[in-house]
N, C-alpha and C positions, 0 to 999 in steps of 0.2 A: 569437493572439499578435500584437500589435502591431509594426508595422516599427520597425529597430533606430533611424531616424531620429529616435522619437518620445524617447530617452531621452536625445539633445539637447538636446532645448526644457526651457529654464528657463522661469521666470516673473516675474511682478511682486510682489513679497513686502509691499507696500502694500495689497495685494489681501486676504492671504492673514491681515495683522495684523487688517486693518480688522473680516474676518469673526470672527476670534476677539475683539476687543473687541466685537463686536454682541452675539454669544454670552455673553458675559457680562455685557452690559447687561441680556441678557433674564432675569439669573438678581436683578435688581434692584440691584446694583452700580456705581455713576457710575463713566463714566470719559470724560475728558477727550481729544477726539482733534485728535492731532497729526500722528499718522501718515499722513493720505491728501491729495495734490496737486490738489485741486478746492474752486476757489472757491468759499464759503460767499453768495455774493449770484446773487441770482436771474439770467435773461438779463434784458437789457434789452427794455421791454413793446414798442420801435419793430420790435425784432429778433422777438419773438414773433408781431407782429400781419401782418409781411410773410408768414412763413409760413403763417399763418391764410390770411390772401388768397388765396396762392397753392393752398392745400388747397381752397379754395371755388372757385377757379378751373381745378379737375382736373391741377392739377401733381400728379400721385398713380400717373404712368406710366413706362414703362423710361425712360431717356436714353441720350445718346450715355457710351459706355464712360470715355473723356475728362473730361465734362462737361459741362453746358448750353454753348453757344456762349457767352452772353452771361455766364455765370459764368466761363468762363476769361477770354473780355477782361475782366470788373472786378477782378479776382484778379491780371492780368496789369498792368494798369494803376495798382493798387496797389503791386506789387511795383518798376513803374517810378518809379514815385513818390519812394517811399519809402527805397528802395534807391539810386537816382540811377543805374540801369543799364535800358537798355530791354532789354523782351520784351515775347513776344506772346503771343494764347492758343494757338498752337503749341507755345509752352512750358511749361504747364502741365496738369499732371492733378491731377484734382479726387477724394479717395479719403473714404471713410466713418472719420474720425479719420486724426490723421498717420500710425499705427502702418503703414498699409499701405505708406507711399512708402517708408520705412525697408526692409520686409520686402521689397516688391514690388524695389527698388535691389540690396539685396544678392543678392538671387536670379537678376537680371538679370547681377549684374556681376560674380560672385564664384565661383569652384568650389574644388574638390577641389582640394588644393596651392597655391591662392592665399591668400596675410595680406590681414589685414584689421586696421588700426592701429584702436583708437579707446581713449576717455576711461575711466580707472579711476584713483577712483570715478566713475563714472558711471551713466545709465539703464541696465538691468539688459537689457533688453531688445535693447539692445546686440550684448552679448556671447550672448546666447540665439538670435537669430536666423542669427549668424556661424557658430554651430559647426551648427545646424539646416543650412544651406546644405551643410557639407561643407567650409567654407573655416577657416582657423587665424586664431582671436583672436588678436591681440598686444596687451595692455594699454597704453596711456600713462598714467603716471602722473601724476598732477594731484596739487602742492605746495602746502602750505599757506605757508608760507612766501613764495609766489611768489604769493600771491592767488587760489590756486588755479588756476593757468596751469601749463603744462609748460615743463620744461629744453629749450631749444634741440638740445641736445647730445644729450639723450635721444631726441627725435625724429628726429634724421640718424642717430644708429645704430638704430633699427628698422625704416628703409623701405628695403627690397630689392627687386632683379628681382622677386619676387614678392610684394611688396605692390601691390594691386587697387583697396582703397580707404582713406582716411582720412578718419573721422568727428572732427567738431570740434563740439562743443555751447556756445554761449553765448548770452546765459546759461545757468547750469549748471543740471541735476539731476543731483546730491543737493546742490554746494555754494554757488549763488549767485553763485561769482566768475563774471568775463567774460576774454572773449580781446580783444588788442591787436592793432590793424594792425601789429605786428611778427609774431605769432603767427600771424595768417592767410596773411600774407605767406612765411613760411620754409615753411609747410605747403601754401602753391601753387605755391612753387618746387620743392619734392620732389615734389610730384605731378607736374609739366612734365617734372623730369629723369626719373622713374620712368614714366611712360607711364600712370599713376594715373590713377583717380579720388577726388574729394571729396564727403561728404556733409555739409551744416552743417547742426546743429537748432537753426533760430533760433526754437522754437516763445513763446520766451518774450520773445520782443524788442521786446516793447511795456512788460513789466514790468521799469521802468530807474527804478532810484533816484540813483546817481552817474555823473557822466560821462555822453557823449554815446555814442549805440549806433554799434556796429562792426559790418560785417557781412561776410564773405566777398566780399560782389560792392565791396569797398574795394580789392578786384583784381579788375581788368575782365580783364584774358588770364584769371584763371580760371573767368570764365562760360563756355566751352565744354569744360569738365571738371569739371564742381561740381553736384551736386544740392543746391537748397534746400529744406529744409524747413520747410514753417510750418503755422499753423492757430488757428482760432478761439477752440479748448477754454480758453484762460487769458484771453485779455485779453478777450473779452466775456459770460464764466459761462457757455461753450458745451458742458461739457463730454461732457453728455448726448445731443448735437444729433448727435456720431462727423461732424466735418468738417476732413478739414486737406488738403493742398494739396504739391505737391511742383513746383518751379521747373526746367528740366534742358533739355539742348539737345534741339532737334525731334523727331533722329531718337532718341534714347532716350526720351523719349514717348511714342512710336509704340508700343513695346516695354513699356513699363510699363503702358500703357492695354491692352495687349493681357492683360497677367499681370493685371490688375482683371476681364476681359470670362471669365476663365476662373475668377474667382475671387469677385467680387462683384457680377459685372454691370455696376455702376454706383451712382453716390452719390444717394440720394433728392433729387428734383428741389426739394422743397421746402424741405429745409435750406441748398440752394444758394442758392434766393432772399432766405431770410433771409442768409445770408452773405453775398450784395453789399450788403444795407440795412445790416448790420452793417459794413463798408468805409465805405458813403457816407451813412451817417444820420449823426442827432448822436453825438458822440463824450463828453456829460458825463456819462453814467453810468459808463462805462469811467474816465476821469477821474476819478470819486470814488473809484471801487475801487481805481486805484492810488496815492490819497492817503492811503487807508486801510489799506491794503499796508505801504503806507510807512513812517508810524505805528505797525503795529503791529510790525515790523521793526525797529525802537528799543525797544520794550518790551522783549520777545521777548531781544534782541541783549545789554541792559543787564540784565536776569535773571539770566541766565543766565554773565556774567562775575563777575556778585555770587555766583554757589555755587560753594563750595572742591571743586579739581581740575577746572571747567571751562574753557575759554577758546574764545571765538567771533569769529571775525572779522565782520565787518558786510558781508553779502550787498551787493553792486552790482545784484544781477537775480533776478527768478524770487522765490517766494514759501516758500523755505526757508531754512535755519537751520544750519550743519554744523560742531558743537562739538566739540572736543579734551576727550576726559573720559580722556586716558591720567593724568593726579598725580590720577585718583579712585582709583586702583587697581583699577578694573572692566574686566573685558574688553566688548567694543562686545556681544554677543550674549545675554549675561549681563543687561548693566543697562538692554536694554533690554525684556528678559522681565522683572528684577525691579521697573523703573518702572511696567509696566504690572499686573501680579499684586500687586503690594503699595503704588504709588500712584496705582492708578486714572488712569496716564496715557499714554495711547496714542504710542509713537513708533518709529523704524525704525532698527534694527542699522547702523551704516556699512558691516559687511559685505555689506549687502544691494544695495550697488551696486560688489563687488569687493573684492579680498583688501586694494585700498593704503586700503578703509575704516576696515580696523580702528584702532581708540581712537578713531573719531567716532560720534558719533548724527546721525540728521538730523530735524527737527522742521519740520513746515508747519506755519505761521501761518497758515494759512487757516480761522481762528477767531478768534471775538470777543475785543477785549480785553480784558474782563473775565475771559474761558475763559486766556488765556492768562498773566495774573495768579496764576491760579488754580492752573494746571499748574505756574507757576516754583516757586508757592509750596510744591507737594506733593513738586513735584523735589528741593527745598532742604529739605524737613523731614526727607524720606526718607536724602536723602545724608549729614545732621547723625546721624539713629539709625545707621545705617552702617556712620560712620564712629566709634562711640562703643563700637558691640558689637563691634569688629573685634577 
């Protein structure tokens, strides 16, 4: 019999579509996918070949639990960078994909009778890992109306004595909006007055179409109570490579590298090296891919306002798509089983990243645009029969 913990653990339902449309590619049936969050372009060959190097050069052994030395200073030195907040490699741990800083943070910071604010809709994984811990989800609700930002007012009534942490993702998954330095700013102040902690997933902060990127450290007091999160997987095709990175004061560090040394030992020395050349190589293949991003986030955005009962806002970040299909008359779970069983087009329930998803779908673009022409077209033919036989 399995521990009661395990009935917990949700999952990633990206995962879960992705395998049922394989399955049914294999029965010889196209389908067009939309459903899964990983870059369709190769890594960049500067970023491949360092790790080559480094495999010819016997980086192929344990490391420090942490991270190379020399990967958390270039990690750390990026984030100074870029961020306009100094840290050092004191302040970083280097994990096999972001999923751990996430997993490895709450576990560190969160128990039994402590809230845990964070984004709904949001990553699913989110709310999976919170109720794993033992600690109580509290949804915020992300407004469409608002750009996908939350009500001020909403978030000063949910943070109590007993809220722990507050997660802030921007750019989003599932909906592409971003947070404001007003947003960051209300949500470092409740964490100060609350004795809180903050977690930002800024995994996607290099994919920025409008406007200039905002980051949590837009508040320096709350670098000594903020986990960052970031990582490779989006902005350089890294998805495969499981490397991201968590920003956080020394001594909880210490404490997280130690929950990796019990849990994954350590992050393969070799992808770390790629990951500094990927920081300090050329940066123009990255560069095209999110020109291409961009591009096809216009296609994609203009589709999909052209078929009756949908409405999409135009993502700021991140390479998805999160349509209003409530005047199709379809519930989210519904059309997005019938999209894929009757027009061969793979894409993800809004429920799938929490209850405030429903009447959205989410759709990555992280496919060609000719693929994704293709999809609007089958979406709209599909929705036109539909709405005919109703």
């Amino acid at each position: 019999m399995l521990a009661k913990r395990m009935s917990r653990l949700g999952t990633e339902t990206a995962f879960e579509v992705l395998a049922r449309a394989r399955a049914m590619e294999a029965t010889g049936k196209e389908i067009i996918h939309l459903e899964i969050g990983e870059p369709d372009f190769d890594t960049p060959r500067n970023i491949v070949d360092a790790a080559t190097r480094a495999l010819h050069d016997g980086c192929t052994h344990y490391g420090p639990s942490a991270g190379l030395p020399e990967a958390r200073k270039a990690f750390a030195d990026f984030i100074t960078k870029d961020r306009g907040l100094d840290v050092g490699p004191e302040n970083i741990v280097i994990t096999p994909g972001a999923k751990p800083i996430l997993f490895f943070s709450i576990l560190a910071l969160a128990a039994a009778g402590d809230e845990v604010i964070y984004p709904d809709p949001g990553f699913p994984i989110y709310e999976s890992v919170i109720n794993f811990a033992g600690a109580t989800p509290v949804p915020l609700p992300l407004i469409e109306d608002r750009g996908f930002s939350f009500d001020p007012e909403r978030l000063k009534a949910l943070v109590t004595p007993r809220t722990r942490l507050i997660i802030l993702n921007s750019p989003q998954n599932p909906t592409g909006g971003m947070l404001t330095r007003a947003d960051f700013r209300l949500a470092a102040d409740l964490a100060a007055a609350h004795d809180a902690w903050i977690l930002s997933d800024e995994v996607y902060s290099k994919m920025i179409y409008e406007d200039s990127y905002v980051s949590i450290y837009s508040c320096p007091d709350a670098k000594d109570r903020t986990i960052l999160l970031e990582g490779h997987s989006k902005t350089y095709a890294m998805t495969g490579w499981r490397l991201g990175y968590g920003v956080m004061p020394a001594e909880l560090a210490q404490q997280i590298a130690k929950l990796q040394t019990n849990c994954t030992s350590c992050t393969p020395g070799f992808t770390q090296i790629a990951g500094i050349e990927a920081l300090n190589g050329p940066q123009e293949e990255s560069e095209r891919m999110m020109a291409e991003f961009k591009a096809r986030r216009d296609v994609i955005v203009d589709g999909l306002n052209a078929i009756p009962g949908f409405r999409c806002l135009r993502p700021k970040g991140s390479f998805y798509v999160f349509p209003n299909i409530t005047q199709t008359g379809w519930g989210s779970d519904r059309l997005a089983s019938a999209l894929l069983e009757s027009a061969g087009v793979a894409v993800l329930s809004g429920t799938c990243f929490g209850r405030h998803g429903e009447g959205y779908l989410r759709l990555s673009f992280a496919n060609s645009r000719q693929n994704i022409a293709k999809a609007l077209g089958k979406i709209s033919e599909f929705i036109h029969k539909a709405g005919k036989s109703a």
